[in-house]
N, C-alpha and C positions, 0 to 999 in steps of 0.2 A: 480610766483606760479609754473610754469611746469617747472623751471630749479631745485626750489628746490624739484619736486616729483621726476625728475630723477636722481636726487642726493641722494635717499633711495636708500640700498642694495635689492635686489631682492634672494629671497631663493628660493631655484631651488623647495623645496616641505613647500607646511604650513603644520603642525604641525604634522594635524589630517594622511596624507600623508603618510606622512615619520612613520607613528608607523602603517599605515597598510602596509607598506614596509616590516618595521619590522618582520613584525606577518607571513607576508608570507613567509618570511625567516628562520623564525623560524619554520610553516609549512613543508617546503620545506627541511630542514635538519631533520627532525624527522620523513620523510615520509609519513606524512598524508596529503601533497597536492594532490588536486582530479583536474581527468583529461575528459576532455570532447573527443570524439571520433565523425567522421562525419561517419554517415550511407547514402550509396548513395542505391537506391531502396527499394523495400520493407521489411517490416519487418516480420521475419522468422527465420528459425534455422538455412538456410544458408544465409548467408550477407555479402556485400560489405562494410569493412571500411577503409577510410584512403584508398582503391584502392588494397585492398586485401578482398582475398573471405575467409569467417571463417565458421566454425560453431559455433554456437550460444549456451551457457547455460547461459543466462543474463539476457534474458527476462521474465519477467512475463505476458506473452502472454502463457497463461497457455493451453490451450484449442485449439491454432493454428487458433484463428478467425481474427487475427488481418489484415493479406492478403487474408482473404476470399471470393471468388466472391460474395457472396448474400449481404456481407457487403458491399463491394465496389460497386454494383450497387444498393444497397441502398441508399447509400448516393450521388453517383452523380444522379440519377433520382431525389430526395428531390431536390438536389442543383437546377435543371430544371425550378422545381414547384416555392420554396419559397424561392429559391436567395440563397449567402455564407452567410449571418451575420442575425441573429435576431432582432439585432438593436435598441433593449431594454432592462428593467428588465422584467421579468417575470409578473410580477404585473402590466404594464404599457400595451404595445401591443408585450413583448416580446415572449410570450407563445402561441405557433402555435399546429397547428396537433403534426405534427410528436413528441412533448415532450408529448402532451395530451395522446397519443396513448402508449408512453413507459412508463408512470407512470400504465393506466389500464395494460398491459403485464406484469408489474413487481407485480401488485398486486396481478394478477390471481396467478400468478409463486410464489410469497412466501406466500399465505392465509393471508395477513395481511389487514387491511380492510384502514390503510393510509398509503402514500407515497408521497413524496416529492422529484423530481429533484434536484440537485446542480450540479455548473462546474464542481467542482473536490471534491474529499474524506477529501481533507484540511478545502474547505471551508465550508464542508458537518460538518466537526468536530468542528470547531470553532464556526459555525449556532448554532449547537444544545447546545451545552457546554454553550454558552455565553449569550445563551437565557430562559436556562432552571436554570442557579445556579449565586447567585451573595455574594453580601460578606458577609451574614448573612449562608451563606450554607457551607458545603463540600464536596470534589471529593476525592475517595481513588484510587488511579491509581498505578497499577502494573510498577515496577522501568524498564521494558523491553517494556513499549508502545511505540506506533510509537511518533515521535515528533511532530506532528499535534495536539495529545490531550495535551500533554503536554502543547503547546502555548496555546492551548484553555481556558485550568485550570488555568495558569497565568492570561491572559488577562479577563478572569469572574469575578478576585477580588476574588474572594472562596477560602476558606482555603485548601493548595491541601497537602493531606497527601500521602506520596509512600510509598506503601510495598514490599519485595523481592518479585521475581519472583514468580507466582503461591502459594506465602505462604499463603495460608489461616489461619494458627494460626493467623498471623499477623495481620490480613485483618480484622479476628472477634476482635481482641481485639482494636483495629483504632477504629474500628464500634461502640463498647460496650461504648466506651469512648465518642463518641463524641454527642455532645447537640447541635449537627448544626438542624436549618432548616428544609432544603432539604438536604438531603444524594444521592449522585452519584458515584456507584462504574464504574468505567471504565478500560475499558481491550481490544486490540488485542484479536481478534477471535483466528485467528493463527499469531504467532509471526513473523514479517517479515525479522527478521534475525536468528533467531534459528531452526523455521519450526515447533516447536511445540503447541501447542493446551491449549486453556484456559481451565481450568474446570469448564464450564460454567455450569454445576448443581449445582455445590458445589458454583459456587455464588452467582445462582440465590435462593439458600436455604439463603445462609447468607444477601441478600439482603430484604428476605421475613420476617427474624425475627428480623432485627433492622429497619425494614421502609424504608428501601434505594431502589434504580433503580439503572438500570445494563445498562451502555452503551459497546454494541459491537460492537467494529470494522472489519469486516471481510472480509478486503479490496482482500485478500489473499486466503479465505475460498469459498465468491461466486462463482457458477460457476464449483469450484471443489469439494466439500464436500459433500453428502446426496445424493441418489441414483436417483432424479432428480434436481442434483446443486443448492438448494437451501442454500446451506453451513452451517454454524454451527448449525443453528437451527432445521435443520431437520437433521445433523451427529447425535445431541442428542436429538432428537424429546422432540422439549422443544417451550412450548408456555404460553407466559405472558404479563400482561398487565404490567408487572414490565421493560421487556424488550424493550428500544430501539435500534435497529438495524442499521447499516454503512453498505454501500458496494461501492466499487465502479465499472466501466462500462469500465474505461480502462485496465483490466487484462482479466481475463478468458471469459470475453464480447466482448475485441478487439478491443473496440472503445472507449470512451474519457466521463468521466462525474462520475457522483455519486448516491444514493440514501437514503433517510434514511426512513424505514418503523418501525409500531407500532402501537398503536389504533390512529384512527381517530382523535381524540383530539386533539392527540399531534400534529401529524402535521399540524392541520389546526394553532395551537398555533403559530408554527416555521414558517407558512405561514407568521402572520401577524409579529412576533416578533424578528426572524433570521435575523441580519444584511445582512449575508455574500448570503444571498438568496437576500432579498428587492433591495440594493444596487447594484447591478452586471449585468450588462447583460448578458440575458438568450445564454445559449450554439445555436451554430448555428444549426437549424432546420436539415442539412445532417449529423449533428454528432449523433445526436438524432436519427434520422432514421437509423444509421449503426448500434448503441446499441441496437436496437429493431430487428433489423436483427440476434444480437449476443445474445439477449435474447429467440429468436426462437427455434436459431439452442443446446441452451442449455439445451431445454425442448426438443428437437425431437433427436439430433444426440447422442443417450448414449454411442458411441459406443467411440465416443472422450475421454471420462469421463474413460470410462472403459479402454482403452489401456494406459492412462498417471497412471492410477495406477498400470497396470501390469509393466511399465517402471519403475516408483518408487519401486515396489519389487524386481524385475529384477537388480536394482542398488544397492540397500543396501545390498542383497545378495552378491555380486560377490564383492563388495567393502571390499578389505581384507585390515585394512591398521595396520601398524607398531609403526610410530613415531608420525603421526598423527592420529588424532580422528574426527569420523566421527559422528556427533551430532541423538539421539534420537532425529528423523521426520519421519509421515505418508505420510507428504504433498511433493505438489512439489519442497520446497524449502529443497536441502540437504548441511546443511553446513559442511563442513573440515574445524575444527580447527586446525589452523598452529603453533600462538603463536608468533611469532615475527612479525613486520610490515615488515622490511627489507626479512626474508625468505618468507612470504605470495607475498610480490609483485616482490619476484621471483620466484616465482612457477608461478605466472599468468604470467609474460613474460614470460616465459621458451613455457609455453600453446599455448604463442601468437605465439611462434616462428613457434610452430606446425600445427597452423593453426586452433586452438581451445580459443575461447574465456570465460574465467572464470574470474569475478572481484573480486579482494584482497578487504575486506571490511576493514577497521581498524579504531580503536580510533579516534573521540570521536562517532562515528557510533554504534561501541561494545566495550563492557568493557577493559579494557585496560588487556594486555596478552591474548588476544582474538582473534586474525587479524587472519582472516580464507578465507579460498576461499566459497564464498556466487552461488551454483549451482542451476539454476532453470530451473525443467524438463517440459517437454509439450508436448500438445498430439501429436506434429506434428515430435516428434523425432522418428528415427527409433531403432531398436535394435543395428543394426551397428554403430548408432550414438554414445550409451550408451558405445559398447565396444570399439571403438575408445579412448571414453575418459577414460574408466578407463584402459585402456593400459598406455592410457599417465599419468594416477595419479601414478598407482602404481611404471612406470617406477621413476621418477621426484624423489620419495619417496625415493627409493632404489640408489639413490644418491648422 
């Protein structure tokens, strides 16, 4: 028996292998392979990668909390108290102080009377979607959402209908048509690659006269939006019981996790019926604690808030460009459209040479002819930082 096993041919790859060989190959000649970078200390707008020091427009560390002191001794003092790992679901003995304590903070901070923890905004999006809508319903999701909702609306079995960007012609006529159920219009707060802003009245109107809910994601928005960061919903002082609300805890918070607020109901609902919540073990107690630190200082520090907008007008101003185009945004994410994958991911080396880091996004990220340089500002940039880099845009440009 073992002389005639070694007398089979042995293929260097099975099947499944060799076509994901392929596919990266074919990645890899088209320029959409993605590359991972090692950050050595903290995270900031100046940084260590790869063993070179840059400045930083990549991060969504909107707010400059991410290397914060009160964050950082936040979370190692927790660590002290109640160990690195929580060591369960939330339901189970995972749910300590320190999450107890971030859920009332977050409630105070956005007038909502429920809130719900999750690890991240993913699972935050998949919990709600997959708990709230199944295959007798539907979800009308704008063709520009993040990809979290999108897997969420697949995997609910719901019938997932997309309309153009921001089209609300479209969105009422989906709406007008459809005899589902439950009706869930979902949407990006602010869009994570274009930078601009849902018209979240004009859905929460269209959502009021077909029967539907409005899920927002404002993974982007919290933090930076509304004159005490409460993000989209107080940019358009808009309050509903129609409304459920996304955020997440690792951008202009600094620290790592999610939340979804809206009447009480609901979340007690997602409490008992949210997979991606019951299943999981709870975030560890010191990340909890650095969010609550970062929820603080975005109710007390306005001063954050107000200087990353003076920096965002500060940059759109003075951004004079030519051959590329610089995308309608308030926020702090400013895209340059480049249009080719090969020129966008040489405009970002070119950046890298200089010692400035900006990432090429491209296909299937953003629509194909799209590949742009994806810039994202924060409170912790200086003026000199902004004209730094638009020296080096406009130079890069002009040649």
């Amino acid at each position: 028996m073992s002389s005639m096993l070694e007398s089979q041919p042995v293929k260097a790859n099975p099947p499944l292998l060799e076509a994901l060989q392929a596919e990266l190959a074919e990645r890899t000649s088209l320029g959409l392979l993605r590359q991972r970078r090692v950050l050595n200390g903290m995270q900031g707008v100046h940084v260590e990668v790869d063993g070179k020091r840059l400045l930083s427009f990549c991060s969504n560390d909107y707010l400059g909390l991410a290397s914060h002191p009160h964050l950082i001794a936040a979370m190692r003092d927790t660590a002290a108290i109640a160990g690195a790992g929580s060591g369960a679901s939330h339901l189970v003995t995972g749910h300590q102080q320190a999450h107890e304590a971030l859920e009332q903070a977050l409630q105070a901070l956005m007038c909502l009377p429920g809130i719900l923890l999750f690890t991240t905004g993913y699972m935050a999006n998949l919990g709600v979607i997959t708990a709230l809508c199944g295959r007798d319903d539907a979800i009308f999701a704008d063709k520009l959402n993040h990809s979290s909702l999108n897997d969420a609306a697949l995997l609910s079995r719901a019938e997932l209908k997309r309309f153009p960007h921001n089209d609300l012609s479209s969105l009422e006529r989906l709406l007008a048509q459809s005899q589902a159920r439950r009706k869930l219009v979902v949407a990006d707060a602010v869009f994570s690659m274009d930078g601009d802003l849902a018209p979240v009245p004009e859905l929460l109107a269209l959502c009021e006269r077909y029967d539907a809910y409005l899920m927002l994601d404002d993974a982007h928005g919290f933090g930076v939006l509304g004159s005490e960061g409460r993000g989209i919903l107080e940019h358009f002082a808009l309050d509903s019981p129609r409304i459920i609300y996304m955020a997440t805890l690792g951008k202009a918070a600094g620290a790592a996790g999610a939340f979804v607020a809206g009447p009480k109901i609901l979340t007690d609902y997602l409490m008992q019926t949210a997979r991606p919540y019951i299943y999981t073990t709870a975030s560890p107690a010191p990340v909890a604690a650095a969010a609550m630190a970062g929820v603080q200082l975005i109710q007390q520090d306005h001063a954050r808030r107000a200087h990353l907008h003076q920096l965002i007008a500060e940059f759109r101003a003075a951004c004079q460009l030519q051959r590329w185009q610089l995308m309608a945004s308030a926020t702090a994410i400013q895209p340059i459209i480049i249009g080719s994958n090969d020129e966008a991911l040489q405009v970002s080396k070119r950046l890298l040479e200089q010692g400035i880091i900006v990432p090429a996004i491209r296909p299937p990220t953003v629509p194909k002819g799209t590949a742009r340089l994806r810039i994202s500002l924060s409170a912790a940039h200086t003026h000199e930082d902004i004209e730094q880099l638009l020296q080096a845009l406009h130079t890069l440009e002009a040649t």
